[in-house]
N, CA, C and O atoms as a MOPAC input file, in Angstrom:
PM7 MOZYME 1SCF
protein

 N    -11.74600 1   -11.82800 1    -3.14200 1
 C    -10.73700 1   -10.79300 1    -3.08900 1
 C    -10.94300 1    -9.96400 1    -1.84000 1
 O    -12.01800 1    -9.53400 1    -1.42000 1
 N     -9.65300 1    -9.80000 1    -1.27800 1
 C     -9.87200 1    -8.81100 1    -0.31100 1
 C     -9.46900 1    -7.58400 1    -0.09500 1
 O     -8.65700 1    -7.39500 1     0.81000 1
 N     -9.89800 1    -6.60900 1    -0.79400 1
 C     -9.88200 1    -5.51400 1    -1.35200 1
 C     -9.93200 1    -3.93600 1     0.09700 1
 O    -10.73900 1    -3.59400 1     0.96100 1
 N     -8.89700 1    -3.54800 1    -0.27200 1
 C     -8.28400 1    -2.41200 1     0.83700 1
 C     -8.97500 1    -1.22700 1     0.54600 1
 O     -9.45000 1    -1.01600 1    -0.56900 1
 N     -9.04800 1    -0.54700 1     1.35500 1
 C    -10.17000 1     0.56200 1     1.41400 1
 C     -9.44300 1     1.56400 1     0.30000 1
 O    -10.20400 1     2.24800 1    -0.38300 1
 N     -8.26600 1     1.66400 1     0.12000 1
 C     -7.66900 1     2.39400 1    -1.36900 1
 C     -7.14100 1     1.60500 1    -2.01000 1
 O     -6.30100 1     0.84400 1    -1.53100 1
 N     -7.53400 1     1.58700 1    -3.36100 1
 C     -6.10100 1     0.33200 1    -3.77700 1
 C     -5.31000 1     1.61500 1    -5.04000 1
 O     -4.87100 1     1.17700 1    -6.10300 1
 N     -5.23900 1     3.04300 1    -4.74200 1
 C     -4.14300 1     3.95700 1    -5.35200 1
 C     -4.90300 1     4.68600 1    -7.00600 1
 O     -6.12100 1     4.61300 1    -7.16900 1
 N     -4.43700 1     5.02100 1    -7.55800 1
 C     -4.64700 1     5.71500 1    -8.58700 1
 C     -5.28100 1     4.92400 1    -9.51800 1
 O     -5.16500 1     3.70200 1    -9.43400 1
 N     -6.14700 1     5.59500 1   -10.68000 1
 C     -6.41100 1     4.42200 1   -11.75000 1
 C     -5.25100 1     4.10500 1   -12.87700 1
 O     -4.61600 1     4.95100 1   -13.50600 1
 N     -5.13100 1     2.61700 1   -12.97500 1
 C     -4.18000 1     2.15800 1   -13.72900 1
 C     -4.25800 1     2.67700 1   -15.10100 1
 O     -5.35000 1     2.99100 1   -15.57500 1
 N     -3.22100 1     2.78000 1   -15.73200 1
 C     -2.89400 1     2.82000 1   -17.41300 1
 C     -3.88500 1     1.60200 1   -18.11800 1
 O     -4.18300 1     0.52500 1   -17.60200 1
 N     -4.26200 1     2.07700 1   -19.34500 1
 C     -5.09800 1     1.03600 1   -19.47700 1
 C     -3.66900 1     0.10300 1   -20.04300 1
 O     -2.68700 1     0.83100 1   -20.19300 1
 N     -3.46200 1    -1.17200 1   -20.32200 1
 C     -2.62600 1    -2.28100 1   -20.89600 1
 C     -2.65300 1    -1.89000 1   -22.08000 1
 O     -1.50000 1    -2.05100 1   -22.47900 1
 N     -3.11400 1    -1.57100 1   -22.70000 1
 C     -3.23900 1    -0.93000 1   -24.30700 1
 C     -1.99700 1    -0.24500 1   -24.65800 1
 O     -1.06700 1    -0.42200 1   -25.44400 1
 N     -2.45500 1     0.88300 1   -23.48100 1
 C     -1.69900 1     2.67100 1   -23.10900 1
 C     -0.03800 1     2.00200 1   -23.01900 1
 O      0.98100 1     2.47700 1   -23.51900 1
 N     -0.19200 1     0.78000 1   -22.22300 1
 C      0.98100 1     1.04200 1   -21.58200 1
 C      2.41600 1     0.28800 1   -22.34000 1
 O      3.54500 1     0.18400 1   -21.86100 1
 N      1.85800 1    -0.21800 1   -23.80500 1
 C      2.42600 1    -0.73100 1   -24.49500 1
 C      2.56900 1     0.00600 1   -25.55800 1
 O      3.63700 1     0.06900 1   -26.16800 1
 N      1.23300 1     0.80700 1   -25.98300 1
 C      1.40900 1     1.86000 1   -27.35500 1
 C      1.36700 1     3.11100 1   -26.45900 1
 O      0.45200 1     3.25200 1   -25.64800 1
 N      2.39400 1     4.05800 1   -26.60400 1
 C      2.37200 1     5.49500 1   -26.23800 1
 C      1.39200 1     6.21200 1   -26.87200 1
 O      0.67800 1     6.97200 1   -26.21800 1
 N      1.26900 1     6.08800 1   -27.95400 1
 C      0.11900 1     7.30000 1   -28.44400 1
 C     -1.21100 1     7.21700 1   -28.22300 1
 O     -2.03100 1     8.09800 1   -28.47900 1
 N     -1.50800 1     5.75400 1   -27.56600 1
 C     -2.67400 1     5.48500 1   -27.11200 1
 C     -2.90700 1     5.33700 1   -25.62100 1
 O     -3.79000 1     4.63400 1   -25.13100 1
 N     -2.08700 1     6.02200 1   -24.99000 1
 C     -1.85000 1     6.08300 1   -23.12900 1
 C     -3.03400 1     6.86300 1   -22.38600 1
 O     -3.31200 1     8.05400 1   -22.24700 1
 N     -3.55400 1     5.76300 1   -22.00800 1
 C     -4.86100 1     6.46900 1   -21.46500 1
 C     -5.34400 1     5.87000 1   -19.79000 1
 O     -5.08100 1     4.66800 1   -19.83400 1
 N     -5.80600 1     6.13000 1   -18.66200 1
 C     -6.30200 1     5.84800 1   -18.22300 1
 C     -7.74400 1     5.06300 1   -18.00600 1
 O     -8.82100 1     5.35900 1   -18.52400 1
 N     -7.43200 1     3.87700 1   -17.00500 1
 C     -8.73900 1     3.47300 1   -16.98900 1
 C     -9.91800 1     3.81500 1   -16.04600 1
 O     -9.45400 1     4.46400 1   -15.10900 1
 N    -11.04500 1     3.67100 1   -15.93100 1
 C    -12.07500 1     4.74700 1   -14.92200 1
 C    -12.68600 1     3.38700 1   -14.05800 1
 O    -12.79900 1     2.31400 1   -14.65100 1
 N    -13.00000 1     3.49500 1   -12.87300 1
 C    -13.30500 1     2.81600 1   -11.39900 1
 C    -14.44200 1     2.15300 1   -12.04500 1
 O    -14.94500 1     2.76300 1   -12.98800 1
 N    -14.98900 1     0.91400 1   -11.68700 1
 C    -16.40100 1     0.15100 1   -12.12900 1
 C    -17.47400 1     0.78500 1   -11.15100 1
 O    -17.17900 1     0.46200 1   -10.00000 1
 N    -18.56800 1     1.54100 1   -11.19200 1
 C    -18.96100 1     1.87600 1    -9.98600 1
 C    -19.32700 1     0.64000 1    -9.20900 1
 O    -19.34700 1    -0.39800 1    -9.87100 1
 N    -19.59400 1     0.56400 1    -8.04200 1
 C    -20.09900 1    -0.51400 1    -7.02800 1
 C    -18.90300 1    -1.96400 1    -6.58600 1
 O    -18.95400 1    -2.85900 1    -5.74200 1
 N    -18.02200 1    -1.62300 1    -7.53100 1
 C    -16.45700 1    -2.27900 1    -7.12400 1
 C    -15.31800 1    -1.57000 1    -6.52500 1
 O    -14.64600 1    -0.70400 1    -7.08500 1
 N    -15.16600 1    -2.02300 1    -5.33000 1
 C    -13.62000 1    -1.54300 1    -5.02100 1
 C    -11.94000 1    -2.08400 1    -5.72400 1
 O    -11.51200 1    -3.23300 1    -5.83000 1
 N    -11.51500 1    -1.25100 1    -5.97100 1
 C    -10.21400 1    -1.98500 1    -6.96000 1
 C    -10.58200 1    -2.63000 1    -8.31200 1
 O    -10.11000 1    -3.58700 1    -8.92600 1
 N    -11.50600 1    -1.84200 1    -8.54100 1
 C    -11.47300 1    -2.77400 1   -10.13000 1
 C    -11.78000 1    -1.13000 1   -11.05500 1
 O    -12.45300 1    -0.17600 1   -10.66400 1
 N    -11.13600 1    -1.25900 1   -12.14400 1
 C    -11.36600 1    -0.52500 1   -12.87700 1
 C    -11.48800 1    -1.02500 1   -14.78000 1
 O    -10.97700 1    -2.06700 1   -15.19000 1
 N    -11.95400 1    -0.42300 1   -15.34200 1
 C    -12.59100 1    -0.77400 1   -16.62300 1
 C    -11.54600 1     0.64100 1   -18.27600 1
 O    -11.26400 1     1.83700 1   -18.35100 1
 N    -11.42200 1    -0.39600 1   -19.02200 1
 C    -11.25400 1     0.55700 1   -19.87900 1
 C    -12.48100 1    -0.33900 1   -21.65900 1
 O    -12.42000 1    -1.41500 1   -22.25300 1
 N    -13.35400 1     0.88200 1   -21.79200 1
 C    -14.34000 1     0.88800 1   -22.39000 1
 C    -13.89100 1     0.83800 1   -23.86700 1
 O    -14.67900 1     0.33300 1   -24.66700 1
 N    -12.76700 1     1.28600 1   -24.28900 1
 C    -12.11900 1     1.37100 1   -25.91400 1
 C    -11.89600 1     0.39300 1   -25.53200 1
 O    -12.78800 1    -0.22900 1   -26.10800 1
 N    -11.12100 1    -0.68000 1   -24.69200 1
 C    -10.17800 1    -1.75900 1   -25.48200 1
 C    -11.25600 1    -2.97500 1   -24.50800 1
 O    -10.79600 1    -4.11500 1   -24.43800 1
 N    -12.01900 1    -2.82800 1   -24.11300 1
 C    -12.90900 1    -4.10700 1   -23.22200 1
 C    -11.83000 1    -4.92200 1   -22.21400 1
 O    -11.63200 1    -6.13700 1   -22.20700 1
 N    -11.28500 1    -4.05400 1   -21.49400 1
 C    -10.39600 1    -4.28700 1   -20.57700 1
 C    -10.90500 1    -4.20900 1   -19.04900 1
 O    -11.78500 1    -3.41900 1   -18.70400 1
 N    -10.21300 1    -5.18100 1   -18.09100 1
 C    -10.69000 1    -4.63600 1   -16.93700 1
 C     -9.01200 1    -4.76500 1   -16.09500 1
 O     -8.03100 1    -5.38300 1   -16.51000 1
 N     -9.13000 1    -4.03300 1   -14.94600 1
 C     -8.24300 1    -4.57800 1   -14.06700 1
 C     -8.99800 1    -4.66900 1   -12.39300 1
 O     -9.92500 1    -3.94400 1   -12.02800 1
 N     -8.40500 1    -5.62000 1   -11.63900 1
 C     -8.60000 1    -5.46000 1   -10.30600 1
 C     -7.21100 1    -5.69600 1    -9.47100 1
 O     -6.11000 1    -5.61600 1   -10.01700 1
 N     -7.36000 1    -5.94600 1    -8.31300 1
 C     -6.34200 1    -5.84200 1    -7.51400 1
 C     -6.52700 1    -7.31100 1    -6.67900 1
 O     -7.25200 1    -7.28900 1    -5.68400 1
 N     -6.08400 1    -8.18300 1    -6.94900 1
 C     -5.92400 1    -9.77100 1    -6.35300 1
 C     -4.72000 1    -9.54000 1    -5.28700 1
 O     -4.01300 1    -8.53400 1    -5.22500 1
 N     -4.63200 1   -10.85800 1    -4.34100 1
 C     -3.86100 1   -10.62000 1    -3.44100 1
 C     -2.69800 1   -11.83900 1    -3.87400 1
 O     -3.08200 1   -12.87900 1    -4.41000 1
 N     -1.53000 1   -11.63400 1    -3.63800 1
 C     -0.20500 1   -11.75900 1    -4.64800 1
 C     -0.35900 1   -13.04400 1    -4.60800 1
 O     -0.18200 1   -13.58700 1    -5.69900 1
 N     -0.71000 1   -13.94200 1    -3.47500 1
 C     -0.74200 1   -15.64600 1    -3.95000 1
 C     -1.16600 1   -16.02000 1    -5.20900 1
 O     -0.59500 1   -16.65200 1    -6.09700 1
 N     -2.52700 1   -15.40600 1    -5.11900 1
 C     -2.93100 1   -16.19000 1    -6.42600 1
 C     -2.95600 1   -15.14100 1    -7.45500 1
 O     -3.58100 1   -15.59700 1    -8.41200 1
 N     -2.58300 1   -14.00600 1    -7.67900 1
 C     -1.82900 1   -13.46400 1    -8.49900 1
 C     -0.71300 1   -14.63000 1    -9.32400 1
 O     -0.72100 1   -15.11800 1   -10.45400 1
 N      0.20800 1   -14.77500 1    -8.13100 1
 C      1.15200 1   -15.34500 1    -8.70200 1
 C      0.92200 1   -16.74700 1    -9.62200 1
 O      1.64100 1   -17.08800 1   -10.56200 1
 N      0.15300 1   -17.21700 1    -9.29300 1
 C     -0.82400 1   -18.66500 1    -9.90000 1
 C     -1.41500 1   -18.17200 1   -11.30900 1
 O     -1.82600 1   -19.18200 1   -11.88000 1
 N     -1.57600 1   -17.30800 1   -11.91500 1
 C     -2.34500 1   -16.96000 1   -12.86700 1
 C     -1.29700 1   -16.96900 1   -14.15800 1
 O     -0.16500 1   -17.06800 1   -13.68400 1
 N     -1.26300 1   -16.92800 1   -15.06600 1
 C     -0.68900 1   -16.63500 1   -16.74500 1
 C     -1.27400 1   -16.30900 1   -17.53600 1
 O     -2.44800 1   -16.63700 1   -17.36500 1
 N     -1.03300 1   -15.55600 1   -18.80200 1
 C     -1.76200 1   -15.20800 1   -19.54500 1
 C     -2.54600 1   -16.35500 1   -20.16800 1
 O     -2.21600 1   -17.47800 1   -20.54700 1
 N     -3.73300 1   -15.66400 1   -20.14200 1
 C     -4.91100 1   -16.63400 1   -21.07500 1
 C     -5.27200 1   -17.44700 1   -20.60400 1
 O     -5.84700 1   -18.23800 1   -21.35300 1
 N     -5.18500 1   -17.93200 1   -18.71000 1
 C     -5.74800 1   -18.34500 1   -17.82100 1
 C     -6.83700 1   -18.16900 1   -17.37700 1
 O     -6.89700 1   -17.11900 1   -16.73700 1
 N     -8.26800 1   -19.03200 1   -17.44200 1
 C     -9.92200 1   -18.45300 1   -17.13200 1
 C     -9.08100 1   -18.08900 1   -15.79900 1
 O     -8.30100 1   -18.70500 1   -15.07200 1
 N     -9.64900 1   -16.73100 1   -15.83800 1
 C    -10.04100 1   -16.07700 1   -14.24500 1
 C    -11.44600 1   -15.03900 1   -14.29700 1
 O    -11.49300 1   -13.86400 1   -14.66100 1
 N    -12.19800 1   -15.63800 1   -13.95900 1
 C    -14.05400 1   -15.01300 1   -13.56500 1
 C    -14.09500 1   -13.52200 1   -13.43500 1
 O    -13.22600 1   -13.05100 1   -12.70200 1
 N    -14.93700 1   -12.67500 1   -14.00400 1
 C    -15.10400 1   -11.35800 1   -14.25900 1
 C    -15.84000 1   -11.04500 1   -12.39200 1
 O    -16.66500 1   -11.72800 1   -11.78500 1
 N    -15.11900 1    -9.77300 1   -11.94800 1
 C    -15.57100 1    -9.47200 1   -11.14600 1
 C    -17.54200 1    -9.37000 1   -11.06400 1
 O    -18.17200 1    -9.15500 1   -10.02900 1
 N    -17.97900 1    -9.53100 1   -12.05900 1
 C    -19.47800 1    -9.79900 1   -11.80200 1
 C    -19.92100 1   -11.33300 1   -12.02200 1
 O    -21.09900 1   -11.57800 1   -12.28400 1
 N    -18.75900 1   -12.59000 1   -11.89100 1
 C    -18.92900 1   -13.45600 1   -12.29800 1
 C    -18.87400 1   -14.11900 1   -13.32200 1
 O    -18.55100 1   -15.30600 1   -13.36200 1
 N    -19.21900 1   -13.34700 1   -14.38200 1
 C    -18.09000 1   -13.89200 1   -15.80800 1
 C    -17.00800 1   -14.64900 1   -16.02300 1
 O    -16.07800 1   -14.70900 1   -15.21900 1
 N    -17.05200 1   -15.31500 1   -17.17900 1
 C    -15.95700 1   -15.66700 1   -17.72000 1
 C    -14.87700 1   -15.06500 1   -18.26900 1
 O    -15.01700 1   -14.19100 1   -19.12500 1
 N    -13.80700 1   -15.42500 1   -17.88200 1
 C    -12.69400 1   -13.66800 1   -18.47400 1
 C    -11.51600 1   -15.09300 1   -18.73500 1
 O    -11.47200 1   -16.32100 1   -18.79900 1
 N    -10.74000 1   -13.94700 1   -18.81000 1
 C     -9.19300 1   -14.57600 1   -19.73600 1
 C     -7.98400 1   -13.03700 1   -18.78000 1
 O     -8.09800 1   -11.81500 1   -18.68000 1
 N     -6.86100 1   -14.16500 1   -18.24800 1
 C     -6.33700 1   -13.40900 1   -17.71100 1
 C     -5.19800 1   -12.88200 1   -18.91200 1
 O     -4.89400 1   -13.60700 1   -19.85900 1
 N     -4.64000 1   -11.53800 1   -18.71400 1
 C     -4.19200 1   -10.30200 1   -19.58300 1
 C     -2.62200 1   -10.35400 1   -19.36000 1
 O     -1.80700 1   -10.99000 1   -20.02800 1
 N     -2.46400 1    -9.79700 1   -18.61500 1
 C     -1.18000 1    -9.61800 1   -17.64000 1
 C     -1.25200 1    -9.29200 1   -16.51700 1
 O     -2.36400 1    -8.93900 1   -16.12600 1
 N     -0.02000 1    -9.27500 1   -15.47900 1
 C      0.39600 1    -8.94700 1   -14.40100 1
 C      0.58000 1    -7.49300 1   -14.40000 1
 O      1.63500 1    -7.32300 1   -15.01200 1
 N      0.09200 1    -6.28500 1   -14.01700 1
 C      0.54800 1    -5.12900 1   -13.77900 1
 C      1.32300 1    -4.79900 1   -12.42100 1
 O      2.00300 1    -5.73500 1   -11.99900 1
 N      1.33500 1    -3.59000 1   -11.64700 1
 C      2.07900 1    -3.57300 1   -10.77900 1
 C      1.38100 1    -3.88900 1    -9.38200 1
 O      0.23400 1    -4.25400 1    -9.12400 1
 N      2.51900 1    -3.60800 1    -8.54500 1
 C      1.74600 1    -4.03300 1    -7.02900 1
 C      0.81200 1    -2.54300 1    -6.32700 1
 O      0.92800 1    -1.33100 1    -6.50800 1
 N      0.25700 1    -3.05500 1    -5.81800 1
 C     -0.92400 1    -2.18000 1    -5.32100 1
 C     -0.91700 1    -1.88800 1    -4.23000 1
 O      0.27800 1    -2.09300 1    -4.02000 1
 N     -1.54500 1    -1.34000 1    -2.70700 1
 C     -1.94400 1    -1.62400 1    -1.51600 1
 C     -2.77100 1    -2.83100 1    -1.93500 1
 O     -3.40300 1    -2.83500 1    -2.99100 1
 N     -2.74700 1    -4.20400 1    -0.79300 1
 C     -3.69000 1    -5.31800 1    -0.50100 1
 C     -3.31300 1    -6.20400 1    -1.83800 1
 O     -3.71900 1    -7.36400 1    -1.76500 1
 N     -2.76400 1    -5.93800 1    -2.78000 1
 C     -2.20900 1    -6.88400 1    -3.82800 1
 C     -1.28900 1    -6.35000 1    -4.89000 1
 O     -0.50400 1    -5.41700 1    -4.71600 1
 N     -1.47500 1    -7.11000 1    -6.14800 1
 C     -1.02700 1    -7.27100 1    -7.35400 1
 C     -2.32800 1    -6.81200 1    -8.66600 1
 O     -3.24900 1    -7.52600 1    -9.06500 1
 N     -2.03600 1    -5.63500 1    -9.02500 1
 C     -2.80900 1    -5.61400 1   -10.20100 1
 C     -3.08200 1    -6.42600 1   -11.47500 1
 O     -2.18100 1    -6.76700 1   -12.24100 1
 N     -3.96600 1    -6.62200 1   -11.59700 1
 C     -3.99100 1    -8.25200 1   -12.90300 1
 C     -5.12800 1    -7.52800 1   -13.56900 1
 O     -6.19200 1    -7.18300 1   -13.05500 1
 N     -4.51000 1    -7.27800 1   -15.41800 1
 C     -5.63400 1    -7.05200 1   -16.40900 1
 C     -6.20800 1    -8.16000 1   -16.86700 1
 O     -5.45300 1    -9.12600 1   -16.97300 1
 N     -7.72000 1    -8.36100 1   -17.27900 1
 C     -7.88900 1    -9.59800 1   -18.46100 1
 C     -9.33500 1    -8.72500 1   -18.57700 1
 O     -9.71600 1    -7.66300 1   -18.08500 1
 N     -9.90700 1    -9.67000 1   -19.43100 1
 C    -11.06100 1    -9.26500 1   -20.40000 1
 C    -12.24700 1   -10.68300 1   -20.31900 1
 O    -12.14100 1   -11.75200 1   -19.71900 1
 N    -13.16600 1   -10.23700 1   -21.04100 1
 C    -14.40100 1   -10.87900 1   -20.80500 1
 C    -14.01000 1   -12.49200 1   -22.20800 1
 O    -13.79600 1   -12.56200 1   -23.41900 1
 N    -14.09100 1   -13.21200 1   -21.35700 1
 C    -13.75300 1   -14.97500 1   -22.28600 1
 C    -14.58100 1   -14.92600 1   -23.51000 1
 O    -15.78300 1   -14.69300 1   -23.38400 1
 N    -14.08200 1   -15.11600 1   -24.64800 1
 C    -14.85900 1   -15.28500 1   -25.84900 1
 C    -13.93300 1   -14.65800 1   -26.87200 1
 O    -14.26200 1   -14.61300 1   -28.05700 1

């Protein structure tokens, strides 16, 4: 990933952004740029660059920014340097 020196505000967690009463923000991973974490729902997001954004679907292995196995979530919005993409840790 090639990750832009801002990639903008922290995202809604995917949870939030489907149930209103549960609309919450998610908080930065420290030592990652563009990736952020939400700790209630074991969510992550980062910021991919739109090619292979676009290549991805839900429930597609895509590797946890520490190398993990993950499961891609959804497509969120566009970012500086990409496309926001939620998924979670595979299992």
């Amino acid at each position: 990933m090639t990750a832009p020196a801002s990639s903008g505000p922290n995202p809604l967690c995917d949870v939030g952004r489907t149930h209103p009463r549960d609309r919450h923000r998610m908080r930065p991973v420290e030592g990652e740029l563009g990736v952020w974490v939400c700790d209630r729902h074991g969510l992550f997001a980062r910021v991919e660059e739109p090619g292979k954004a676009a290549e991805l679907e839900r429930g597609d292995p895509m590797p946890l920014h520490d190398g993990g196995a993950g499961v891609m979530v959804r497509t969120g919005d566009e970012r500086p340097g990409g496309v926001l993409l939620y998924y979670r840790a595979a299992g």
